[in-house]
C-alpha positions in Angstrom: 18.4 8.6 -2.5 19.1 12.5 -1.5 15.4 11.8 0.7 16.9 8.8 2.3 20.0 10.3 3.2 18.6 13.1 5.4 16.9 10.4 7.3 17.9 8.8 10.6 19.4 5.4 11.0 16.2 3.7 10.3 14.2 4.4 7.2 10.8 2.2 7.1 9.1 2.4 3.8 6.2 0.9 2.8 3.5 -0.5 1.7 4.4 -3.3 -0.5 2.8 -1.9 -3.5 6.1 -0.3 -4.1 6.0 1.4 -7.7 9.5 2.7 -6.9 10.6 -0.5 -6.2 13.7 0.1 -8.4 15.3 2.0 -5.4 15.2 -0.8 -3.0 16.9 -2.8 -6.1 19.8 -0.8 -6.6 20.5 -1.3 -3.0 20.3 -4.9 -3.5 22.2 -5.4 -5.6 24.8 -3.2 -4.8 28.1 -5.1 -3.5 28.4 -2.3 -0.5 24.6 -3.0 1.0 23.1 -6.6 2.8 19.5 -7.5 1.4 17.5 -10.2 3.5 14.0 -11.3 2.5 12.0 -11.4 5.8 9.6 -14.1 4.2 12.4 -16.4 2.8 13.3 -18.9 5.7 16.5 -18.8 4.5 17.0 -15.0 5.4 15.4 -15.8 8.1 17.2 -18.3 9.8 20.7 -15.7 9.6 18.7 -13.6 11.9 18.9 -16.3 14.5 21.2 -14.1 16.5 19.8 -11.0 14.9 22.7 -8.7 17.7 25.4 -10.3 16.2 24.2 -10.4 12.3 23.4 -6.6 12.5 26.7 -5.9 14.5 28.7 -7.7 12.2 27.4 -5.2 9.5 27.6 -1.8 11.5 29.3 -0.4 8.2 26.9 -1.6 5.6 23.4 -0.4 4.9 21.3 -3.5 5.4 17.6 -3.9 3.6 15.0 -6.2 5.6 12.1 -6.6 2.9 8.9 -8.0 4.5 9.9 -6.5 8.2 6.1 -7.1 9.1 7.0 -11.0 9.1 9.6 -10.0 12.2 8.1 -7.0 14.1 9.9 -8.7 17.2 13.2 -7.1 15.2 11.8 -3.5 16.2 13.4 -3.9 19.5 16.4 -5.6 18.7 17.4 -2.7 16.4 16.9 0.3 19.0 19.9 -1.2 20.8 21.7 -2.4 17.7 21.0 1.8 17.1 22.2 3.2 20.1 25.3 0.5 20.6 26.4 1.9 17.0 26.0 5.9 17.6 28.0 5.6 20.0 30.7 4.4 17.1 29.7 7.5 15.5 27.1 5.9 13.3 24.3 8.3 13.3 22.2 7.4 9.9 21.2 5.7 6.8 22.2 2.3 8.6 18.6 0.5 7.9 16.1 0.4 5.3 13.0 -1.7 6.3 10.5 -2.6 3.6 7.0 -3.3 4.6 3.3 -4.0 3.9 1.7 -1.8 5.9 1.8 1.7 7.7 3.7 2.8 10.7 0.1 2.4 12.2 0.0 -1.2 11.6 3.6 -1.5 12.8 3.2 -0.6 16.2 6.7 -2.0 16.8 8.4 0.7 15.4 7.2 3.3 17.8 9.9 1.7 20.0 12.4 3.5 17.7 11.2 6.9 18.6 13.7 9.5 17.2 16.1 6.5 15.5 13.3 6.2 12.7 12.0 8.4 9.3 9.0 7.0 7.5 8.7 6.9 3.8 5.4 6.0 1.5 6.4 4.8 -1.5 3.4 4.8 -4.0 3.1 2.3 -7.3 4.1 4.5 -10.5 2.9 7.4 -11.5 2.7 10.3 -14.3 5.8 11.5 -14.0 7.6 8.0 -14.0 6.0 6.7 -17.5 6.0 7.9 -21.1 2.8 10.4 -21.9 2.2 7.0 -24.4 1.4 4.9 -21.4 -0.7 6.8 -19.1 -4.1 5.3 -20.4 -2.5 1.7 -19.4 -1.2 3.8 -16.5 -5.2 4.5 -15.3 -6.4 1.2 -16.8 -3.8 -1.1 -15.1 -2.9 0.9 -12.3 1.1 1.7 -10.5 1.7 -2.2 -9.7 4.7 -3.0 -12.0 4.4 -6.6 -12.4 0.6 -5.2 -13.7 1.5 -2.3 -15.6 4.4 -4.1 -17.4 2.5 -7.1 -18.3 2.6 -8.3 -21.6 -1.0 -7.8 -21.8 -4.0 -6.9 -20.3 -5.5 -10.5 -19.3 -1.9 -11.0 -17.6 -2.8 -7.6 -16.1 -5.8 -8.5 -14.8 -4.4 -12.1 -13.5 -1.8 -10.6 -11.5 -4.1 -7.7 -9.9 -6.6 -11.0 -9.2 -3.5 -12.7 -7.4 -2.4 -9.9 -5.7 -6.2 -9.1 -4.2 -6.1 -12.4 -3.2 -3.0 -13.0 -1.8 -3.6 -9.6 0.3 -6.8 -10.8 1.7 -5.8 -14.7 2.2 -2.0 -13.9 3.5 -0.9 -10.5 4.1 -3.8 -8.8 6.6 -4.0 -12.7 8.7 0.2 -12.0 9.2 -0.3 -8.5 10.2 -3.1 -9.5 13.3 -6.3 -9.3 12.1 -9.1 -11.8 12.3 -11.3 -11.1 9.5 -12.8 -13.6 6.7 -11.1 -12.6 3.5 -14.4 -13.5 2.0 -16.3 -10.5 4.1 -12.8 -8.3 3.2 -13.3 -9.2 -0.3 -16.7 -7.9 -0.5 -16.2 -4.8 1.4 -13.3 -4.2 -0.8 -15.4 -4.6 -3.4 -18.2 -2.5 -2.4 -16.3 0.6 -2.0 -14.6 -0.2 -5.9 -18.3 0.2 -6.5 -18.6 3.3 -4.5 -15.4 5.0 -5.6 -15.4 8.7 -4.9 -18.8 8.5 -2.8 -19.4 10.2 0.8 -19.0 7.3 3.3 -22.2 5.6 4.5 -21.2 3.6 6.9 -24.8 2.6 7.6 -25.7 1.0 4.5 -22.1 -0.9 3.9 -22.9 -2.4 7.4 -26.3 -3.5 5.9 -24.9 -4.3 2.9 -22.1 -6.7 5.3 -24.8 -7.3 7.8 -22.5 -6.0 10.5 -22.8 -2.7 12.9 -21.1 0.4 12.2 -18.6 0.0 14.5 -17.6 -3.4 12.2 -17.5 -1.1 9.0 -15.5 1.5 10.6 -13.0 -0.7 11.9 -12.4 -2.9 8.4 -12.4 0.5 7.1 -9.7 1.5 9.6 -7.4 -1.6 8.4 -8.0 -0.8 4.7 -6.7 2.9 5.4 -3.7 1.8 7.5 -2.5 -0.9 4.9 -2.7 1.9 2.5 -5.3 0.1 0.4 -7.9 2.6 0.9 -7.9 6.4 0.5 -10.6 8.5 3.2 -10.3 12.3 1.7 -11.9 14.5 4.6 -13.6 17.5 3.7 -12.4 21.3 3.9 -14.1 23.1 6.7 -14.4 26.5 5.6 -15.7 29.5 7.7 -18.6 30.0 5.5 -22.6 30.4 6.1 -23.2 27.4 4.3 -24.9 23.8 4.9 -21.5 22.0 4.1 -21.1 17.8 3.5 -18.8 16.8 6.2 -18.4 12.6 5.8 -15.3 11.9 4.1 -15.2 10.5 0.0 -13.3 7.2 0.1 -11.4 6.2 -2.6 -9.7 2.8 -3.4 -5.8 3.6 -3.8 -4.6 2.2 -7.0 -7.0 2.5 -10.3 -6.0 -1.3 -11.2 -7.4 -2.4 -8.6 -10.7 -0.7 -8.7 -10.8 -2.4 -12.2 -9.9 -6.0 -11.0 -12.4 -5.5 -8.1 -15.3 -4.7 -10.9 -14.0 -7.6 -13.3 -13.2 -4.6 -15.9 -11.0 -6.4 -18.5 -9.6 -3.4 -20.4 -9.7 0.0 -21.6 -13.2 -0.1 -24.1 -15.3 -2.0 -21.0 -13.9 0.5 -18.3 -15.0 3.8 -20.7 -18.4 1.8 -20.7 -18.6 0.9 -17.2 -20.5 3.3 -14.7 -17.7 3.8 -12.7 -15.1 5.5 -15.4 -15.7 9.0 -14.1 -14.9 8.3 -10.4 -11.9 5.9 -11.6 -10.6 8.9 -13.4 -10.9 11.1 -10.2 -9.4 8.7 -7.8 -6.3 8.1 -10.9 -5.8 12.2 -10.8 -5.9 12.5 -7.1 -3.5 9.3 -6.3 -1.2 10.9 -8.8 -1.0 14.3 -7.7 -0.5 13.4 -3.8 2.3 11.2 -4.9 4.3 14.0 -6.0 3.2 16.7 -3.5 5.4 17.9 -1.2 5.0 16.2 2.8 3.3 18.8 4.0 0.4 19.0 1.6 -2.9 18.7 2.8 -5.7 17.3 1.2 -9.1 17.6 1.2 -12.5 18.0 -1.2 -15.1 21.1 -0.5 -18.8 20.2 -1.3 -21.8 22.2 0.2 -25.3 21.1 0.6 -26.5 22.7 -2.6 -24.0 21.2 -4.5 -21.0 23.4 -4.8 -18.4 21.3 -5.3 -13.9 21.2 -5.2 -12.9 17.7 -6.1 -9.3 18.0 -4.5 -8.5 21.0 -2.3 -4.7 21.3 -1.6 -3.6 23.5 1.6 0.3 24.4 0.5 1.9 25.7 3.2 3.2 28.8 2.2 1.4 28.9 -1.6 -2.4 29.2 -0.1 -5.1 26.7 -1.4 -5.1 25.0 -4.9 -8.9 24.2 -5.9 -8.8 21.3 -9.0 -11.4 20.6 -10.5 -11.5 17.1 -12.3 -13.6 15.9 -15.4 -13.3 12.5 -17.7 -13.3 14.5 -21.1 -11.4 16.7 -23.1 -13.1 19.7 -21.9 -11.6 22.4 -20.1 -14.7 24.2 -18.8 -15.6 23.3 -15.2 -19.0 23.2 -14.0 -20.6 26.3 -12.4 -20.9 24.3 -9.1 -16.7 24.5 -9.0 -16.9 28.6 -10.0 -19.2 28.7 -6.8 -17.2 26.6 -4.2 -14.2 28.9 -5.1 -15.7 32.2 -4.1 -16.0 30.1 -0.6 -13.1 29.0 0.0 -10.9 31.7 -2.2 -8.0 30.0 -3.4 -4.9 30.9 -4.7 -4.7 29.0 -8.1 -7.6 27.2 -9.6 -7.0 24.0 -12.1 -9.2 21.8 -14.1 -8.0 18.7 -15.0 -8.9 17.2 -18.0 -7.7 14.1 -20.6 -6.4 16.4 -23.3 -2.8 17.3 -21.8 -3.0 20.8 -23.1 -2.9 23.5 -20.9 -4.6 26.7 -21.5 -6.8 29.5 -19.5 -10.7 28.9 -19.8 -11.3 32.3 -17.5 -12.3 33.8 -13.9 -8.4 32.4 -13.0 -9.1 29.1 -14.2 -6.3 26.9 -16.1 -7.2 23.6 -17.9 -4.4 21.2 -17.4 -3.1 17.2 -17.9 -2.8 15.8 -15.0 0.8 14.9 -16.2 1.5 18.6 -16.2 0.0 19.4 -13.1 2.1 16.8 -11.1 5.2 18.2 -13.2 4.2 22.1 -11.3 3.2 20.3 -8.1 6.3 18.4 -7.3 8.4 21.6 -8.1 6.3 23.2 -4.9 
């Protein structure tokens, strides 16, 4: 709430994997605040004269859910905007929930210096019980998946969701792609997860050109699907790997993607490693601070950061992340930091102790690391 309130008289948050969705239900609900469902016709049709709905509530926050199924709003609200700061009403008058990323809404660039954006990630560590974070990793942020009363309704509802994105949601928002070639470049980078991009063999793989991959990859990215980690540049004499690690966002879906039923077939499935790593990662850039950058460090002979975060103000944190109980990193990691120097070094490991393994190194639950990260 405090975050919303310093923003200006739009807020648009998105994408509609919401895990915090219990923020947009509390204003709801709340007698003082006017919720309309963009994808309900209903809602819809009291926007018939969207000036004169949105004027008659000038002292009411009012919630548009769906705000991708109306982008022709966007304009309608700059002079709504303007019409009421001229009353004095300066902020917090809209919140707009959406599907997709401000890039995606190209709408909303219409409400230059009226608008604050706002990602809003599914769950994570520091929003369930320590009890739940292996069905946290297994089922993934979604709450109607992570809630479920088990894991086949889990898995049904991730199923749905992948297919409603592919079959519904992308088509509204403009693009003219088979879901069928979405779904299996979706699926291919599930199988990939945490793998330098090679655009060259997805677009065999698709039988497309590069150009094709790069742009489905674009779309992925921009719905906020699809995670593309660029690597640190570091002024060193090194041979250094400079294609970007893509990730797929949410760990339930990786799972879904790969038919992975449950917790005993993921720990036998080849991917559980890079699952892990994209899990740790998702969770710590939910709670870092804005202005966090992120990045991975690899060299040609295999020196390797997994997540490289440039804090402004606190220097680089180098985390090292490993599927085990183990707190020792790998010599690779020991290398990479005499590179890049950083100011705090962390290895991330399944045990939820912390504890100092040497040469500044700290083993650390990724719980506990999100808890020191989000205090930044």
């Amino acid at each position: 709430m405090a975050r919303l309130q310093q923003l200006p008289a739009v807020a648009l948050l998105g994408p509609r994997q919401v895990g915090k969705t219990t923020l947009a239900l509390q204003m709801a609900d709340d007698a003082g605040r006017v919720y309309l469902d963009l994808e309900s016709p209903r809602d819809r049709d009291k926007l018939g004269d969207p000036h004169e709905f949105l004027a008659a509530h000038e002292d009411r926050l009012v919630v548009l859910d769906e705000v991708q199924c109306m982008p022709e709003l966007f304009s309608v609200l700059r002079g709504v905007i303007d019409a009421g700061r001229r009353h004095g009403k300066r902020v917090g008058r809209f919140l707009l929930l959406g599907s997709a990323s401000r890039d995606l809404l190209q709408q909303s660039e219409s409400l230059a210096g009226r608008i604050g954006y706002l990602e809003l990630a599914p769950f994570d560590v520091l929003e369930t019980p320590v009890d739940e974070h292996t069905d946290l990793w297994v089922r993934g942020g979604f709450p109607e998946s992570l809630l479920a009363a088990d894991a086949e309704r889990s898995l049904v509802w991730r199923e749905a969701f992948i297919r409603t994105y592919l079959e519904r949601d992308i088509p509204q928002l403009g693009p003219r792609i088979p879901a069928t070639t979405l779904h299996r470049f979706w699926t291919m980078l599930a199988h990939v997860q945490g793998g330098l991009l090679n655009a060259a063999n997805l677009a065999r793989s698709l039988a497309v050109d590069g150009k094709t991959v790069a742009r489905y990859l674009d779309l992925m990215v921009d719905l906020m699907l699809v995670r593309r980690l660029q690597p640190f540049v570091a002024n060193v004499s090194k041979r250094l790997v400079k294609a970007p690690k893509v990730y797929v966002r949410d760990s339930g879906i990786v799972h879904a993607l790969l038919n992975i039923q449950n917790r005993d077939v993921l720990l036998g499935h080849p991917v559980s490693g890079a699952s892990w790593e994209g899990f740790v990662i998702e969770n710590l850039l939910d709670v870092a601070p804005e202005r966090v950058m992120p990045f991975f460090y690899r060299t040609a002979a295999g020196a390797e950061i997994d997540l490289l975060l440039d804090i402004p103000g606190d220097g680089l944190w180098a985390i090292d992340i490993t599927r085990g109980r183990t707190g020792v990193p790998e010599r690779g990691f020991h290398v990479a930091c005499q590179d890049v120097k950083p100011s705090r070094r962390f290895v991330v490991n399944t045990s939820g102790e912390r504890y100092p393994v040497g040469d500044g190194v700290e083993a650390i639950g990724v719980a506990s690391l999100a808890e020191i990260l989000a205090r930044v």
